[in-house]
N, CA, C and O atoms as CSV, one atom per row, in Angstrom:
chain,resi,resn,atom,element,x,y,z
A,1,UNK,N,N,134.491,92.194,-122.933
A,1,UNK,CA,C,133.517,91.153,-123.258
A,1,UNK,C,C,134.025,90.213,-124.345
A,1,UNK,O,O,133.744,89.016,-124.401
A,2,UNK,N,N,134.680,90.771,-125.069
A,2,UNK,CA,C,135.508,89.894,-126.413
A,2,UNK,C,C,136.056,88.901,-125.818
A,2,UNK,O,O,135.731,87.740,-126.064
A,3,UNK,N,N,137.096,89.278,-124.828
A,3,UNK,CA,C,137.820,87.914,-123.909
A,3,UNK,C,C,137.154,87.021,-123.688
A,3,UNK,O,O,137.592,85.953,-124.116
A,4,UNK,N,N,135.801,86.973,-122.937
A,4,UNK,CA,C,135.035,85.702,-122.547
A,4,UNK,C,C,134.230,85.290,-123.647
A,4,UNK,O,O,133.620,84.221,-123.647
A,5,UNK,N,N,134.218,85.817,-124.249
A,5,UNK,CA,C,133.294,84.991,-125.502
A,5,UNK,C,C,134.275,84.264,-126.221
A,5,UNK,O,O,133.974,83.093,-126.455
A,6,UNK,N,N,135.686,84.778,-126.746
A,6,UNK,CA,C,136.966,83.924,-127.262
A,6,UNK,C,C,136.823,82.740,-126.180
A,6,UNK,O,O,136.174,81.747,-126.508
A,7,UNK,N,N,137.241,82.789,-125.268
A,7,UNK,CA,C,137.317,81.651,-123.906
A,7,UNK,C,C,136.266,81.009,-123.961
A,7,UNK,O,O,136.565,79.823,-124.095
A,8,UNK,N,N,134.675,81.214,-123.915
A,8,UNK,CA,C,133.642,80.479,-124.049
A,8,UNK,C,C,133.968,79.677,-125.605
A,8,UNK,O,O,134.173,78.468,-125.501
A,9,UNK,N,N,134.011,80.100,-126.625
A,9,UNK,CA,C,134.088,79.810,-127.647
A,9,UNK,C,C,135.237,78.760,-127.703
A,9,UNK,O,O,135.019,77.906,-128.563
A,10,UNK,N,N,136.473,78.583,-126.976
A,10,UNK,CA,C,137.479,77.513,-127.089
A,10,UNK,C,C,137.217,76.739,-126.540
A,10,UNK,O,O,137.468,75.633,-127.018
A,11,UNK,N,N,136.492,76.812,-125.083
A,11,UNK,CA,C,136.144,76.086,-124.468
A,11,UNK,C,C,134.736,74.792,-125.428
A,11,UNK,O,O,134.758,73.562,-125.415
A,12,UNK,N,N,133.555,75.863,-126.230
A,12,UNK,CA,C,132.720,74.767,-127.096
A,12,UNK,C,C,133.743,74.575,-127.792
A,12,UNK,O,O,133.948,73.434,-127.376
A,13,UNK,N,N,134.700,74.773,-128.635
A,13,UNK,CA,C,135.210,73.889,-129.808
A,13,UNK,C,C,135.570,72.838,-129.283
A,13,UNK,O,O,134.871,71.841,-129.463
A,14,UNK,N,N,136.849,72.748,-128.425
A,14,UNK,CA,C,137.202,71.859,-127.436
A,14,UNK,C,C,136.132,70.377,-126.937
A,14,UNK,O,O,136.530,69.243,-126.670
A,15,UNK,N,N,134.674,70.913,-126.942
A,15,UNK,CA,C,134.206,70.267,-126.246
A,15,UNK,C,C,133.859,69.018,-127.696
A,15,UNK,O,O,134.081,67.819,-127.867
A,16,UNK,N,N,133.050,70.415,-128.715
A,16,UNK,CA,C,132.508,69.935,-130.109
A,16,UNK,C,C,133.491,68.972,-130.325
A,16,UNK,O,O,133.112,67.836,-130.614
A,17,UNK,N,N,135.075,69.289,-130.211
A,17,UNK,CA,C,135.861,68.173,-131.130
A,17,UNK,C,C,135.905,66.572,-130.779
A,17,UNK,O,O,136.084,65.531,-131.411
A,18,UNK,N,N,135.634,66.963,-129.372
A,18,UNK,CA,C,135.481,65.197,-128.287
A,18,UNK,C,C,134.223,64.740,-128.667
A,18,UNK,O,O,134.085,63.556,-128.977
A,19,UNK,N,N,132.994,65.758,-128.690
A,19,UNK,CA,C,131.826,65.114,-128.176
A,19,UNK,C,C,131.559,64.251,-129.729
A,19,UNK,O,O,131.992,64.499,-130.855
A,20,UNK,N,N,130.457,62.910,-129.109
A,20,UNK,CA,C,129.968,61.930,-129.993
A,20,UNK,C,C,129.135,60.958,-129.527
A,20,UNK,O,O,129.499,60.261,-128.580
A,21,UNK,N,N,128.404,60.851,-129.883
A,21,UNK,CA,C,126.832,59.993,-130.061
A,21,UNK,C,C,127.786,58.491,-129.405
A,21,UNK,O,O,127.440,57.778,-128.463
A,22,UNK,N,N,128.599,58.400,-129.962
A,22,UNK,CA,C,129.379,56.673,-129.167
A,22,UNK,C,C,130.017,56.509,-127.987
A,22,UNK,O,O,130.353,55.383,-127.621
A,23,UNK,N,N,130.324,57.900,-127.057
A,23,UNK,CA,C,130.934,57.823,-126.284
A,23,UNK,C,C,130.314,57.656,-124.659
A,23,UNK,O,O,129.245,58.083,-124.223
A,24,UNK,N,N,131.000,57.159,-124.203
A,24,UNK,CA,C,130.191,56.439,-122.962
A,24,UNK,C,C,129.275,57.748,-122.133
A,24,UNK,O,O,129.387,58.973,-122.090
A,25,UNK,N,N,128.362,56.759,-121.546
A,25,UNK,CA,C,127.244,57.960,-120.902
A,25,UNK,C,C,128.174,58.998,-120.363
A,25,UNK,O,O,128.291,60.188,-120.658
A,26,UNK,N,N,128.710,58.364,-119.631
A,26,UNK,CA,C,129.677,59.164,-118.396
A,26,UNK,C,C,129.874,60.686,-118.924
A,26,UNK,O,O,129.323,61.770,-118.735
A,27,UNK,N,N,131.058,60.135,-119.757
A,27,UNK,CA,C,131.815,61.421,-120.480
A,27,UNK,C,C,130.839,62.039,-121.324
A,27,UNK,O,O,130.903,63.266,-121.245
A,28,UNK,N,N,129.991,61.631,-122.075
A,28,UNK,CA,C,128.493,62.596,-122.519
A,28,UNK,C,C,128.105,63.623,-121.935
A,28,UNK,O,O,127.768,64.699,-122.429
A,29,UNK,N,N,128.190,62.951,-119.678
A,29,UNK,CA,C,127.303,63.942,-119.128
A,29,UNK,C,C,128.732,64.819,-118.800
A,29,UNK,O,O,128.883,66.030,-118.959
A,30,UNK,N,N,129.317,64.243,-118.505
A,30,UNK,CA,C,130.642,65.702,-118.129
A,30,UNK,C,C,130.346,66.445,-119.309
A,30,UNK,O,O,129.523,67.343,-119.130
A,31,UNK,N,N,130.844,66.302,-120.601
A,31,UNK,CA,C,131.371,67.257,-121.678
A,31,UNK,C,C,129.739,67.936,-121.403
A,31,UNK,O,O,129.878,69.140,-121.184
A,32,UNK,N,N,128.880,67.697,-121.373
A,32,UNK,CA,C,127.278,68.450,-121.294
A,32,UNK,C,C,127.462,69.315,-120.626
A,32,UNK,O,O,127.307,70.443,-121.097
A,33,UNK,N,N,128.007,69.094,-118.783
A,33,UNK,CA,C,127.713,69.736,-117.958
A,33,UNK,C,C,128.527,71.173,-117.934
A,33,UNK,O,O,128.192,72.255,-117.451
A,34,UNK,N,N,130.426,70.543,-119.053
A,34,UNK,CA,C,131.607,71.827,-118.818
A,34,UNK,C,C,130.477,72.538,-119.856
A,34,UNK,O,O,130.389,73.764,-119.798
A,35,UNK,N,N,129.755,71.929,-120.646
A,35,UNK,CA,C,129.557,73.194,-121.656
A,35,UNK,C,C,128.153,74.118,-121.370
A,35,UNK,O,O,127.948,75.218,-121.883
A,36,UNK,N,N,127.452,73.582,-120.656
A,36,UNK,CA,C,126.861,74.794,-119.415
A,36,UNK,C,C,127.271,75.269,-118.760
A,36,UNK,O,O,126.412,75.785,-118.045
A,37,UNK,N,N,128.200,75.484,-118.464
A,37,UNK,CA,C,129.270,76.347,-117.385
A,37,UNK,C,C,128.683,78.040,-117.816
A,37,UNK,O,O,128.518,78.454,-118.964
A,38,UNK,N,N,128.437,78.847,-116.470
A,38,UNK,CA,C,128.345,80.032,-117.077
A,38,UNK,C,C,129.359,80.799,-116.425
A,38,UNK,O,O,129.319,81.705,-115.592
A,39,UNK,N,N,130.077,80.332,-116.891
A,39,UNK,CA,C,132.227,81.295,-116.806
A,39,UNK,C,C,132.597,80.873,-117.586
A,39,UNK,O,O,132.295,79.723,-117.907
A,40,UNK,N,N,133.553,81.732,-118.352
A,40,UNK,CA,C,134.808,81.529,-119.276
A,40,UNK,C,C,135.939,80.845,-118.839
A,40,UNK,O,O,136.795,80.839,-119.724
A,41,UNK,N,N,136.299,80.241,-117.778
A,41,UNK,CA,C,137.405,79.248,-117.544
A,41,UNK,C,C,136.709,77.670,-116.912
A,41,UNK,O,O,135.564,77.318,-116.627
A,42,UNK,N,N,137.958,77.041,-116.882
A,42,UNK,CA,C,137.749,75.670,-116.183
A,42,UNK,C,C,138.344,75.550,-114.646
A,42,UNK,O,O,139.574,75.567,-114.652
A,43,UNK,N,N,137.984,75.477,-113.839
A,43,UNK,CA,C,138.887,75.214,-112.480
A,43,UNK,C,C,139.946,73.950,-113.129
A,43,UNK,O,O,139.783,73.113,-114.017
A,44,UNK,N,N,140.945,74.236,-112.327
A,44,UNK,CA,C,141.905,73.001,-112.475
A,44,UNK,C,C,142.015,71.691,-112.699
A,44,UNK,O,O,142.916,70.974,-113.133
A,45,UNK,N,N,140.201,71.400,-112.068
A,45,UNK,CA,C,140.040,70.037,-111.871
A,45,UNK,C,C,139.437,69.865,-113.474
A,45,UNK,O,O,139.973,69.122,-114.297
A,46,UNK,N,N,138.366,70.595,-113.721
A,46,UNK,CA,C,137.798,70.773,-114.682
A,46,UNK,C,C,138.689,70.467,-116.063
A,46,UNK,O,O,138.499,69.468,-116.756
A,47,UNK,N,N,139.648,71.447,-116.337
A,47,UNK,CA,C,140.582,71.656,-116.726
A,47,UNK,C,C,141.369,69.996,-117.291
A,47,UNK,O,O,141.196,69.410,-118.359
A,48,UNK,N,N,142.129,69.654,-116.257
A,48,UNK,CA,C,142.134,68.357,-116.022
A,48,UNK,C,C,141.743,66.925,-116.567
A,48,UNK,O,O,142.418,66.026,-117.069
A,49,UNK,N,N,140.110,67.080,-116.216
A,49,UNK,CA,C,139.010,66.224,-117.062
A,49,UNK,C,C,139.160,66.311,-118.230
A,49,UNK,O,O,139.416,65.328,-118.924
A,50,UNK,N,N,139.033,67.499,-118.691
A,50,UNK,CA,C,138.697,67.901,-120.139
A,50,UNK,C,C,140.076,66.745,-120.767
A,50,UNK,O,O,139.910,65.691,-121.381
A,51,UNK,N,N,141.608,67.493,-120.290
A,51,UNK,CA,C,142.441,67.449,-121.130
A,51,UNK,C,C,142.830,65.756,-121.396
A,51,UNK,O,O,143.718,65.318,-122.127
A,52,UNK,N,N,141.800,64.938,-120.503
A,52,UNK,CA,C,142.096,63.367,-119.973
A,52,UNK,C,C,140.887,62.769,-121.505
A,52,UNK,O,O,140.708,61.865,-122.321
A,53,UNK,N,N,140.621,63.442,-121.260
A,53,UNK,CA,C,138.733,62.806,-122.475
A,53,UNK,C,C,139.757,63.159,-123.785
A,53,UNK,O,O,140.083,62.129,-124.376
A,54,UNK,N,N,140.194,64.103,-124.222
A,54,UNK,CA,C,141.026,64.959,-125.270
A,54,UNK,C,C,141.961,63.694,-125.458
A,54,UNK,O,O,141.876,63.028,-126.490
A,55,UNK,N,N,143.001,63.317,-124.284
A,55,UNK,CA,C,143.833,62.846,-125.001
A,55,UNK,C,C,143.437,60.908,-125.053
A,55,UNK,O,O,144.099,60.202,-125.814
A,56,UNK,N,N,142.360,60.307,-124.192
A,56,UNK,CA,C,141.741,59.072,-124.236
A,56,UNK,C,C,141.611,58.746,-125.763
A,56,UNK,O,O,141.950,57.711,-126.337
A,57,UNK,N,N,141.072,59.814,-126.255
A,57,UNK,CA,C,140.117,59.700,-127.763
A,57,UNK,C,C,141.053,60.338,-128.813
A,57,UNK,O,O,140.684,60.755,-129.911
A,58,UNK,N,N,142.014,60.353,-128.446
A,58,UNK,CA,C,143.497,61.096,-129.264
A,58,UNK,C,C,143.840,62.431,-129.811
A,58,UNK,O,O,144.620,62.661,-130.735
A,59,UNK,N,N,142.979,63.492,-128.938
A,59,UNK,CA,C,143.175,64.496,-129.452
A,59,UNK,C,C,144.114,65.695,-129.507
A,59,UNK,O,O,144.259,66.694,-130.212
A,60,UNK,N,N,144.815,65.012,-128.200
A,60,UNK,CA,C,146.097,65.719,-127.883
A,60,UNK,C,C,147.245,64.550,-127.754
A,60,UNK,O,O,146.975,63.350,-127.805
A,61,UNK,N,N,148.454,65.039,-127.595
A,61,UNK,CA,C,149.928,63.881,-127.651
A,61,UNK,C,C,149.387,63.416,-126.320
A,61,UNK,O,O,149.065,64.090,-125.342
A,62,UNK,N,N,149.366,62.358,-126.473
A,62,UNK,CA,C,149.763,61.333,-125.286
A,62,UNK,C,C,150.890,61.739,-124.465
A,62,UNK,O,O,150.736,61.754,-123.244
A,63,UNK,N,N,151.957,62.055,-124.955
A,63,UNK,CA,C,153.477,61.815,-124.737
A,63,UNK,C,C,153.250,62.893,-123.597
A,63,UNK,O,O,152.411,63.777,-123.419
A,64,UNK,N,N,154.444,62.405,-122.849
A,64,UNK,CA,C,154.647,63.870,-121.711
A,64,UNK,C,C,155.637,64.994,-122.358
A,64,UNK,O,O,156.700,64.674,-122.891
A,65,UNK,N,N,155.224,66.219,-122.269
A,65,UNK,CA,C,156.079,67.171,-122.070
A,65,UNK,C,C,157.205,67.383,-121.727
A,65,UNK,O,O,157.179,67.899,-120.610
A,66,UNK,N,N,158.731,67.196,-122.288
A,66,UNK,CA,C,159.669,67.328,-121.495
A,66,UNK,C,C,160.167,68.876,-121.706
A,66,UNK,O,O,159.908,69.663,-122.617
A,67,UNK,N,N,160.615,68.960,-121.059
A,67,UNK,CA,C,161.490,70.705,-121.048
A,67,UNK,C,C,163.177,70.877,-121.174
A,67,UNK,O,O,164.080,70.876,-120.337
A,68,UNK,N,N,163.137,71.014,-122.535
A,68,UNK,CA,C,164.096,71.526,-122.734
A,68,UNK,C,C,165.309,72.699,-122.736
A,68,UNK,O,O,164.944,73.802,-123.144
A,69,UNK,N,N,166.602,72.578,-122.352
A,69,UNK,CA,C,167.414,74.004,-121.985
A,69,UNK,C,C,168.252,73.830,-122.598
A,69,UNK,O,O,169.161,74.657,-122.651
């Protein structure tokens, strides 16, 4: 039970750190709807959304990932 409550719990911070009274309806009602979710993960698509709102509003690097060897 510890696991999904950690996972629920990253999932609200995640949401807490985007969400804001200025941001367009749209993304209001998504971030609302991931954070009623009653599962501890995001489907891919989900997933996805989230990490697009995150990095719009600068919360993650823009930059792509390259992989280094």
């Amino acid at each position: 039970m510890q696991l999904i409550s950690d996972a629920c719990g990253g999932l609200r911070l995640r949401i807490s750190r985007v969400y804001s009274d200025s941001l367009e309806e749209t993304v209001k009602s998504l971030l609302q709807s991931l954070g009623k979710l009653n599962r501890s993960y995001l489907t891919a698509v989900e997933e996805k959304l989230l990490s697009l709102i995150e990095r719009e509003y600068g919360l993650i690097d823009q930059s792509p990932q390259t992989h280094r060897q």
